[in-house]
N, C-alpha and C positions, 0 to 999 in steps of 0.2 A: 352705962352698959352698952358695948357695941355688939350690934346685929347686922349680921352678912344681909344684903342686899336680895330679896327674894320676888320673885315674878309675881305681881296682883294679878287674882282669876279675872277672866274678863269680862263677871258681869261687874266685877267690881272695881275697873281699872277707868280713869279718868278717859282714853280714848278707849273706846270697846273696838276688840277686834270683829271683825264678820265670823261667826259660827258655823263651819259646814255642817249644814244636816240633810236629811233625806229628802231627796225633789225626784222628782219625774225625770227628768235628764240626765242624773247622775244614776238612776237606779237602772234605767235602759242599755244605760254604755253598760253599766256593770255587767247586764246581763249578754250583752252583745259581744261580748267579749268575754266570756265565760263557758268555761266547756256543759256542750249539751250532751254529751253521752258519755259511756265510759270508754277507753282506749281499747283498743283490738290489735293483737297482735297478729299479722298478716302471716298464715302458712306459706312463707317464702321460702323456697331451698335453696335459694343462691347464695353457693360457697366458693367465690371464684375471686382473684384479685381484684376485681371493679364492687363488687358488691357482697357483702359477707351479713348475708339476711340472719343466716344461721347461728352464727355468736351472738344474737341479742334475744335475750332472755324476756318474760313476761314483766321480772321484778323489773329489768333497765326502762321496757318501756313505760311502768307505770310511773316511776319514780322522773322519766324524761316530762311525761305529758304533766304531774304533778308539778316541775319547775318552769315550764310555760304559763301556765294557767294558773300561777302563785300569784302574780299581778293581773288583774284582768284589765289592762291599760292597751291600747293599739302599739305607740307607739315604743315600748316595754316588748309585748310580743313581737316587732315584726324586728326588732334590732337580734334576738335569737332567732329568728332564721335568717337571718343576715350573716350570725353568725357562725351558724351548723351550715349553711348551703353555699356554695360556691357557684358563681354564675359565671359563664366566660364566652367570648363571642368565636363561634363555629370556624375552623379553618375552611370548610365547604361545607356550603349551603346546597344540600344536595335536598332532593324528594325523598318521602317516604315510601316506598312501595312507587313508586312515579303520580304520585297523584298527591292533591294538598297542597301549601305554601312551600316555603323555603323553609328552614331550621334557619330563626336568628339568633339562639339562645342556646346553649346550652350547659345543664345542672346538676351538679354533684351535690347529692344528699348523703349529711351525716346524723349520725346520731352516741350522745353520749354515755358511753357506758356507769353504771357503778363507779368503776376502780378508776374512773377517770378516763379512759379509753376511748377513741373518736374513729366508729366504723362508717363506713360508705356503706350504704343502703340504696335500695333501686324507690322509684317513686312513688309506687303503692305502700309498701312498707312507711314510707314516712309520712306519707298522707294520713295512712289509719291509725299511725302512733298519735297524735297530737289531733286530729277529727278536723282536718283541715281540708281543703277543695282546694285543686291546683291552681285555680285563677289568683287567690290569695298569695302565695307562694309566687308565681310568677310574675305576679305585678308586683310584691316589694324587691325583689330582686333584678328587675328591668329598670327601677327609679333608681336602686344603689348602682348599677351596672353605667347607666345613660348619665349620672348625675355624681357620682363617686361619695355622696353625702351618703350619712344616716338617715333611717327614713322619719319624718314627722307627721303628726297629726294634721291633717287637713279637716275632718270634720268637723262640721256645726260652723263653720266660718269665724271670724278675729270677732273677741269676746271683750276685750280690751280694746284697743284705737279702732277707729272710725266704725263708736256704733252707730250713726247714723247716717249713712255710706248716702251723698248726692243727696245731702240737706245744709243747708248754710245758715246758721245761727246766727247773723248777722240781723239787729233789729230792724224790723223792714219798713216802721213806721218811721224813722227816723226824722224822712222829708215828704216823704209821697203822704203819709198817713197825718201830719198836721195839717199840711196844704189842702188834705182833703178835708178833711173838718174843717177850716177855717171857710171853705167853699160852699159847703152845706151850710153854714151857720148865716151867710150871707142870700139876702133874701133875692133879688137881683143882680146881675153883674153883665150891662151892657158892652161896656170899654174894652180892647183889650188890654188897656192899662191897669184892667182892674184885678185880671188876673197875674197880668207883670207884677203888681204891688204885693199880691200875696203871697209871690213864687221868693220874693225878696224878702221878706221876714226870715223865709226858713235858708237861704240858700243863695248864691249869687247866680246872677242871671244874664246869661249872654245872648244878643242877638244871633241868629244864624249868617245874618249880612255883614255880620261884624267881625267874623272868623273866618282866618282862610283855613280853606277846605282843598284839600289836594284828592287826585285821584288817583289814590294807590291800587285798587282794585285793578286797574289797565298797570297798572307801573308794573305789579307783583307779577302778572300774568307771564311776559315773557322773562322773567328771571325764574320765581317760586315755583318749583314743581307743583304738580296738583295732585288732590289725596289719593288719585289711582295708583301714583306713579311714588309714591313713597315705599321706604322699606320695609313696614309693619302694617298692619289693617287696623285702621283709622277705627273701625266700629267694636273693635274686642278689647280696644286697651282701655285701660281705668286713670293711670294717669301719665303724662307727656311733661318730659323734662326736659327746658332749653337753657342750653350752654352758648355764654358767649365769648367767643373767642378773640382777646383783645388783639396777639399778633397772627392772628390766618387773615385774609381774603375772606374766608368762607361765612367768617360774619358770625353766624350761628348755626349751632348743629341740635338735632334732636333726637330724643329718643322716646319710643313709645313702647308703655309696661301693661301687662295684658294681669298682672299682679300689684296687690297692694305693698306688699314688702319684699319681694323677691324682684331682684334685676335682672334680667336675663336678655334684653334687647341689645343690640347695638347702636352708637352714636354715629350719624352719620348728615351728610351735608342735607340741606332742604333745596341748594338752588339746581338749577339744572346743567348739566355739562358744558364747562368753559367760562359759565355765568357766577358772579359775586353777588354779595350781599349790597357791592359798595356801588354797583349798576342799574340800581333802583333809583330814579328820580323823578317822585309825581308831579304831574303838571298839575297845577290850582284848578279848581274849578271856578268857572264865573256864575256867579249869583242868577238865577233868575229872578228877571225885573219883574213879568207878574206870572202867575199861576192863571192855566186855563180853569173856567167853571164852569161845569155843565149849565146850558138852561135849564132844566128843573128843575136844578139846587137853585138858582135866582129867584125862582118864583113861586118856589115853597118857604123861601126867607122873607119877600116880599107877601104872600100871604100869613106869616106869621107875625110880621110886624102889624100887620092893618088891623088884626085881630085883637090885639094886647095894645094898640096906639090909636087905632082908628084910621080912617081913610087918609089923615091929614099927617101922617106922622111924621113926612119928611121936610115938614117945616121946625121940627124938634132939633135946638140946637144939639143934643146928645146923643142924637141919630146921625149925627152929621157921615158919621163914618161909613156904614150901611149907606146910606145913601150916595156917594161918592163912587161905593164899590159897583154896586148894583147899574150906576149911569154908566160908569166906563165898562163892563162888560156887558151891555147893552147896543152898546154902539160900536162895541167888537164885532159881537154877533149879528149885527144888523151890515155891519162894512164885509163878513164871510159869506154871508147868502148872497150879498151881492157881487162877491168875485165867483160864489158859485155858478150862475147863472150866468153871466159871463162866460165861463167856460162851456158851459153847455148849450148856450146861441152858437158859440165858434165851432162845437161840437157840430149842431146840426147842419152848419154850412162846411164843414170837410167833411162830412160822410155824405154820398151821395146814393141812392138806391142804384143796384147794378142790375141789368137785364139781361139772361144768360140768351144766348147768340143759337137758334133751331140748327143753322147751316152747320155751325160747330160742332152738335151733336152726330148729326150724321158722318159727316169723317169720323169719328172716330170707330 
């Protein structure tokens, strides 16, 4: 016996669908967008070819305000007065009365009849038909006017991609978090060999003496512009996109989005006038042989050792290292006091005390 193919309910379908039902956020929008009073029709006598107040009947506007407010959606209502209002930018921008801004804007309101019929109306009039404030009205009509689009929902922010905007789900114990435990778990660890060996379990390990190191930070400087002098502000955008240009000079260009899905920046070079990407060449850095160490770090290490080893420690072949460090920056510091002092004997013999001259004073 064949049977047409029929839709399972979805408490009873293998994959259940999500059920929309009543929440807190859906019941707000609703009301947020739902009319709070009833419509009024404004005692306008204007019967003149710009504005014909007078042809519109009680029945049109309640029947107008009833197919607004049929969907209580934003972006449902504000594509109807996108489509009843016409916005167009001023041939002069003149003052009102001489005083106020400029007129950047200006807007022709309709309203539809019964019979099908599309009169112009003055602003009040279509304010009070539909219970609307002119700020509404004027800002979707400045986004269609500025931007040629329809208008869309911005509220309550992306619901879908990036809910968790500037978090990185990448697991973070991966290496940090074994290497840590493996270090806790270990009751001492004098060597620095000892932390090499466990950095090498989880990871490979390079020396820093063993890597050349360039210094791009001076190379970039006089080519890369710097973030004042770029085309976008470095602090409002979300995300930067670089293109690299296989046949320009220019190397690569970028652009910076103040939006997560909307483009609206320009691509444009990063180096600075006349300058290439291909004019960058850092020079190495050379290693430093040893690092200076303050004396009180020597002698908070040396009283840590004597404490956990005893007075003798440095007869410990596994101290040997501590011990080495500690002699040759010892005997730094002892060869710097005494180039200090040196300077400052030579000191005392080129300054000599000066004795201002009585005769001198009097001339003048």
């Amino acid at each position: 016996m064949e049977k047409n193919a029929e839709e399972v309910p979805s408490h009873q379908a293998k994959k259940r669908k999500s059920m929309e039902g009543a929440n807190d956020r859906r019941e707000k929008k609703k009301k947020r967008y739902s009319s709070n009073s009833l419509p009024q029709r404004y005692p306008c006598r204007h019967n003149g070819m710009s504005y014909k107040c007078v042809n519109i009947s009680m029945q049109d506007v309640k029947i107008f305000n009833e197919q607004f407010y049929k969907n209580p959606d934003k972006q449902y209502q504000d594509d109807l007065i996108i489509k009843y209002c016409k916005a167009t930018k001023p041939s002069r921008k003149r003052l009102v009365n001489g005083r106020g801004n400029s007129k950047s804007m200006s807007i022709v309101y309709n309203i539809r009849k019964v019979d099908g019929e599309i009169v112009p109306v003055c602003r009040i009039f279509f304010l009070r038909s539909l219970v609307l404030n002119k700020g509404r009205v004027r800002g979707v009509l400045k986004g269609h006017m500025d931007t040629g689009f329809m208008a869309i929902e911005k509220r309550g922010g992306d619901r879908k991609s990036f809910k968790n905007i500037g978090h990185s789900f990448i697991p973070p114990d991966r290496v940090f978090g074994v290497a840590e435990k493996a270090i806790k778990k270990t009751n001492t660890l004098v060597q620095p060999e000892e932390y090499i060996n466990i950095f090498k379990r989880q990871a490979t390990v390079f020396l820093l003496n063993d890597i050349k190191v360039c210094d791009w930070k001076n190379a970039t400087h006089e080519v890369q512009k710097g973030t004042q002098a770029l085309h976008f502000k470095i602090m409002s955008c979300k995300r930067f996109i670089f293109t690299r240009m296989k046949g320009d000079r220019r190397g690569v260009i970028l652009r910076g989005e103040i939006y997560y899905h909307n483009d609206t920046c320009a691509r444009r070079s990063i180096t600075k006038p006349g300058k290439f990407a291909s004019d960058i060449c850092p020079v190495p850095i050379t290693p430093i042989s040893s690092v200076k160490i303050k004396k009180p770090k020597l002698s908070d290490v040396e009283k840590l050792l004597t404490k956990h080893y005893g007075r003798e420690w440095a007869e410990r072949e596994e101290l040997s290292y501590y011990k080495a460090v500690i002699e040759r920056y010892r005997n730094k510091t002892v060869d710097e006091e005494e180039i200090e002092d040196e300077v400052i004997e030579d000191g005392h013999i080129l300054c000599e005390e000066y004795v201002e001259d009585a005769s001198f004073n009097n001339l003048i």
